[in-house]
N, C-alpha and C positions, 0 to 999 in steps of 0.2 A: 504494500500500500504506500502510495507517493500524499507527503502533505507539509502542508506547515502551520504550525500552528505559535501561540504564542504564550511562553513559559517565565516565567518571572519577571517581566517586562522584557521579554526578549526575546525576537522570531525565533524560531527552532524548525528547521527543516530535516526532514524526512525521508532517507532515499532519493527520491528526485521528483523536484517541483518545481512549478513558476507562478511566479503572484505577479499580479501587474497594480499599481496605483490609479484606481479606474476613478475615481472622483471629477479627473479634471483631463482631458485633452491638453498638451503644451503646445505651444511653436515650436517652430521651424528651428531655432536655434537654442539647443535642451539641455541636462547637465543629471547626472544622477551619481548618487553615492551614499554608501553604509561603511559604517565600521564591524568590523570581522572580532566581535569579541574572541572568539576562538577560529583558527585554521585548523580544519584536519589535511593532514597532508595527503592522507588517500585519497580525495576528493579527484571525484574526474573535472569537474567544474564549477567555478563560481562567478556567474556571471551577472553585469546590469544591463538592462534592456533598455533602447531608448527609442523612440520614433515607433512605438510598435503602433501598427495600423487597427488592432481592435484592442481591446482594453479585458478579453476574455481568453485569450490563444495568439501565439507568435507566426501563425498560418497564415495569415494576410499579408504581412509584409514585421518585420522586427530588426534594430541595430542588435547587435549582438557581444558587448566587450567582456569577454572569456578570460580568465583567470583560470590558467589550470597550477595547483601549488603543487603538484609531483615534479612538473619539470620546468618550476620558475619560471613564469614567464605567462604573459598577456598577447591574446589576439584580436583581430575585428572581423568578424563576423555580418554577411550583412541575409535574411532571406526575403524573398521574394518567389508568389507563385509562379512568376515566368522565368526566373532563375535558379531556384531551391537554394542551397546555403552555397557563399561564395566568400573565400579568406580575402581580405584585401592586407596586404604588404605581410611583412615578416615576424618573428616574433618578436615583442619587448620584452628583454629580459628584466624581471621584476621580484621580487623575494617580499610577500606579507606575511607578519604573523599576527599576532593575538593581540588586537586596541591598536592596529594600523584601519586608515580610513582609508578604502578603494573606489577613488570617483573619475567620472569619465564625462566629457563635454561632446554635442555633435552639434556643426552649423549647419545651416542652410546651402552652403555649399561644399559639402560633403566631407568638412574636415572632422576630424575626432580627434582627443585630446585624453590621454589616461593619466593618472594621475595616483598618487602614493602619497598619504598626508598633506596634500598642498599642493606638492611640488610635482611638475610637469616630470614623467618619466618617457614617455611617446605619444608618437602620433601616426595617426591611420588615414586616407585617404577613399572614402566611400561614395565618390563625384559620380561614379558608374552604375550607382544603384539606382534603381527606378521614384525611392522614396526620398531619397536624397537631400530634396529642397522640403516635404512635409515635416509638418508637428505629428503629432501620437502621445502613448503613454507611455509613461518609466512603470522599470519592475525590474526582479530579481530571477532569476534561476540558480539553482543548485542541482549537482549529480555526485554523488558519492554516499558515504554512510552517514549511518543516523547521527542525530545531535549535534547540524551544525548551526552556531548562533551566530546571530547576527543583530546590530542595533544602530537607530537613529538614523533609518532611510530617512533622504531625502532627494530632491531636485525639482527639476519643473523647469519653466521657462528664461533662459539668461540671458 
């Protein structure tokens, strides 16, 4: 069973799930980020979603910035129903652990922006995607084992 739910004030996912922040649609130019109280390093992924085109499922169109902590390191991800999932540029090599904050910016002209406490670690280029210049919603994915926490989502419009 895939879920997340919320434990001591503090998301807790479950094998593998995606929440989206469906209250509000952002612009075209968006920003999302949580701090990783805990990293498991088994984790196949931990990712923020940005521009996702329904605010229910990543099927319609979703930004994708993937944090896999097994092999250090951040991707961008973009899908699209006329594309299915497509890497754009290489990896960012990145290291979070446990009370590090992983946020990620995307414009309207298809730059993205990862980010490690603040500070700028890379950047991805997403011009080719069909969503590219839309707004959507921000959210979360995780794949790996149980109990990973997470706290103090946030982003929206920048």
């Amino acid at each position: 069973m895939s879920y997340s739910t919320i434990v001591n004030n503090l998301l807790n996912f479950s094998n593998e799930a995606y929440i989206f922040w469906n209250a509000a649609s952002f612009g075209a130019n968006q920003e999302a980020y949580i701090t990783l109280t805990s990293v498991n390093t088994s984790a196949t992924e931990i990712d923020l979603l940005l521009k996702s085109q329904s605010s229910s499922t990543y099927s319609n169109g979703v930004l994708e910035v993937w944090y896999d902590p097994v092999n250090h390191r951040v991707q961008v991800w973009t899908y699209a129903p006329s594309q299915g999932w497509v890497l754009h540029g290489g990896d960012i090599p990145v290291t979070f652990v446990s009370g590090d904050q992983f946020g990620a910016r995307a414009t309207a002209t298809g730059q993205v922006q990862v980010y490690r406490n603040g500070v700028l670690v890379g950047t991805g280029d997403v011009s080719g995607w069909p969503f590219a210049a839309s707004g959507g919603y921000i959210g979360l994915w995780y794949i790996g084992p149980n109990n990973e926490t997470m706290d103090n989502f946030g982003g929206g419009t920048n």
